[in-house]
C-alpha positions in Angstrom: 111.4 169.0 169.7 109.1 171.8 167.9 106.2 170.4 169.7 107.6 171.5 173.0 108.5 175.0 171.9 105.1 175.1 169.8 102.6 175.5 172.8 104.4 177.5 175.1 104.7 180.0 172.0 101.3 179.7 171.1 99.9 180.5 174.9 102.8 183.2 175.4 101.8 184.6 172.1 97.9 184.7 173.1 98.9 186.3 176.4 100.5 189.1 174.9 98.3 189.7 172.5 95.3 190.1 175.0 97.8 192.1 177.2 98.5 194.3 174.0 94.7 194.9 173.2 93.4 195.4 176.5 96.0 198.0 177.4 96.5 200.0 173.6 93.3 199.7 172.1 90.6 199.8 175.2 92.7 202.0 177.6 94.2 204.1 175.0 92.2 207.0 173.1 95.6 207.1 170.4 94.3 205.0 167.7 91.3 206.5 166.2 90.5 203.8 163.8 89.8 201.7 167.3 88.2 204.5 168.8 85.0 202.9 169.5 86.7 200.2 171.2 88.6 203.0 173.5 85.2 204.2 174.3 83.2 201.6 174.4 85.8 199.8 177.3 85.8 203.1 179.0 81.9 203.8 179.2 82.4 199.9 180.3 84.6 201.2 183.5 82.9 204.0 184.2 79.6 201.9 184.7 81.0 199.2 186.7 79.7 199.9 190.4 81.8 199.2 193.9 80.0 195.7 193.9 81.6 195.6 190.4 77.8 195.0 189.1 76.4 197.3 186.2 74.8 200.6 186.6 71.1 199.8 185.6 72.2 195.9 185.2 72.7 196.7 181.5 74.8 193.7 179.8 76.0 195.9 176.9 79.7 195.3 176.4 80.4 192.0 179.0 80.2 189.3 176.0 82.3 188.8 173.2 79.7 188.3 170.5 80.9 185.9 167.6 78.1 187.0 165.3 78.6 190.5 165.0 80.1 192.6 162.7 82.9 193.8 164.4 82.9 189.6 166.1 83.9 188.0 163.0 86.2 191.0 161.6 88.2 190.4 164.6 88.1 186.7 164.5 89.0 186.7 160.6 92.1 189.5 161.5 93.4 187.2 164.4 93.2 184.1 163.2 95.2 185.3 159.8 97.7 186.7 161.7 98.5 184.1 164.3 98.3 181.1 161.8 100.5 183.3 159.6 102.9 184.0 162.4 102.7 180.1 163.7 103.3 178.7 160.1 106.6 180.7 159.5 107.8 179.9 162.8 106.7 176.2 162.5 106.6 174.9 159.1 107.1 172.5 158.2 107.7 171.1 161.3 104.2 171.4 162.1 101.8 171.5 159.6 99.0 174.2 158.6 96.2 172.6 159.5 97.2 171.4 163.0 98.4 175.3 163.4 94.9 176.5 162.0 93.2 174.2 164.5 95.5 175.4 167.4 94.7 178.8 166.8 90.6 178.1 166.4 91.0 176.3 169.5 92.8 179.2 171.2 90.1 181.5 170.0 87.5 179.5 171.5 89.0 179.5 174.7 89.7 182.9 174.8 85.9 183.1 173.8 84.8 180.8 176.0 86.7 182.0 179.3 86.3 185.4 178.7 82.4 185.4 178.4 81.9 183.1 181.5 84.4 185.0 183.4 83.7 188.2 182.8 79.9 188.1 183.0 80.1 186.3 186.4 82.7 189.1 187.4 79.4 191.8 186.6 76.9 189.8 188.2 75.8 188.2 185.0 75.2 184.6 184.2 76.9 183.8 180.8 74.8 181.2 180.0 72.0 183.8 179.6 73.9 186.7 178.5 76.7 185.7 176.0 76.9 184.2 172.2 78.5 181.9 172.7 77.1 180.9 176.0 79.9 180.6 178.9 79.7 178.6 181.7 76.3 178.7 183.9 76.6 181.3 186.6 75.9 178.3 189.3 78.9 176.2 188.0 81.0 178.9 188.3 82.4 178.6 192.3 85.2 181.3 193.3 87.0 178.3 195.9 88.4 176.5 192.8 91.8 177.9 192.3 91.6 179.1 188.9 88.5 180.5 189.1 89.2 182.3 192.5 92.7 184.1 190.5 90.3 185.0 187.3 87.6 186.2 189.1 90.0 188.3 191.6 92.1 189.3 189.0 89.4 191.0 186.9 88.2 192.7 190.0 91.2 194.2 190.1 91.8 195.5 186.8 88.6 197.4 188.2 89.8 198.3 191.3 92.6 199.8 189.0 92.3 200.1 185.3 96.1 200.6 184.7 97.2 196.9 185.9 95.9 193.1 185.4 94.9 193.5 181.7 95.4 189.8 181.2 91.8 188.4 181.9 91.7 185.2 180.0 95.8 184.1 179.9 98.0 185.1 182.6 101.7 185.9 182.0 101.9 189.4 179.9 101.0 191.0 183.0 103.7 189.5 185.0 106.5 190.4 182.1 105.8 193.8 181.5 104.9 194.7 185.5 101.3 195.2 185.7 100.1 192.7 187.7 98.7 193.6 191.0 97.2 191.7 193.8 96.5 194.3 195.7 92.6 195.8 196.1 92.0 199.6 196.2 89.4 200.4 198.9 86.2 201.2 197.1 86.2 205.0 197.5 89.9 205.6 195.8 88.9 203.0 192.8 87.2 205.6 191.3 89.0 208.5 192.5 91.8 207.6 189.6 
């Protein structure tokens, strides 16, 4: 019975967080302990051309990079939290270390996805690029389903930088009422 409530909760959870960070800490100057985040993510936006490529094809700011500083801080943070928050929700039904391992597993696709998908978005191959590597640039193909929504999703967000915050797991978007599907045309994208 828990095992069916465990992984919705655990991908609901991840989606909500990402929605949560994109949209409070990158588009929103109010925290100043995250402020280079906040500025970072904006100098991010404000580089990304109409073709959604870099201004002077710099790759500062597409990867999530593991061994940094600030990589494993964040790592460390959200994996204490979420095993935290899965064990009193689950234990002992489900035991620590198959929580621990769901939520390393959920960080590396988070990792994973968000490195391939967001470096192809720019015009960059992950494989190159990002530590860890994503998935090669020429494996990536915008007909598959999943990767068409990512991809058109992301573009998006650029298009307009107050919806689609979800990049890696769908859903928060969709519950709080910031998904869009709809394109600006490339002159009002950055008239906002």
């Amino acid at each position: 019975m828990y095992w069916i409530l465990f992984i919705p909760t655990v991908y609901l959870s991840a989606s909500i967080q990402e929605w949560v960070f994109h949209k409070y800490l990158m588009h929103t100057r109010s925290y100043k302990i995250f402020n280079n985040i906040y500025i970072n993510h904006m100098l991010h936006h404000k580089n990304t051309q109409n073709d959604y490529s870099i201004i002077n094809n710099n790759p500062e700011y597409i990867c999530f990079d593991v061994l940094s500083i600030d990589g494993i801080v964040q790592l460390i943070i959200v994996f204490s939290i979420n095993t935290a928050f899965f064990y009193m929700l689950f234990h002992p039904s489900i035991s620590l270390p198959i929580i621990s391992a769901t939520v390393i597993i959920m960080l590396f696709i988070n990792i994973i996805v968000w490195n391939t998908y967001h470096a192809y978005v720019h015009g960059f191959d992950p494989a190159i690029i990002c530590s860890p590597k994503g998935v090669k640039r020429s494996n990536i193909h915008e007909s598959n389903y999943i990767s068409g929504w990512l991809i058109s999703n992301h573009r998006t967000h650029h298009d307009n930088k107050n919806t689609n915050y979800n990049i890696v797991f769908p859903g928060a978007d969709f519950l709080f009422g910031t998904y869009s599907s709809n394109k600006l045309s490339k002159q009002s994208r950055y008239d906002k």
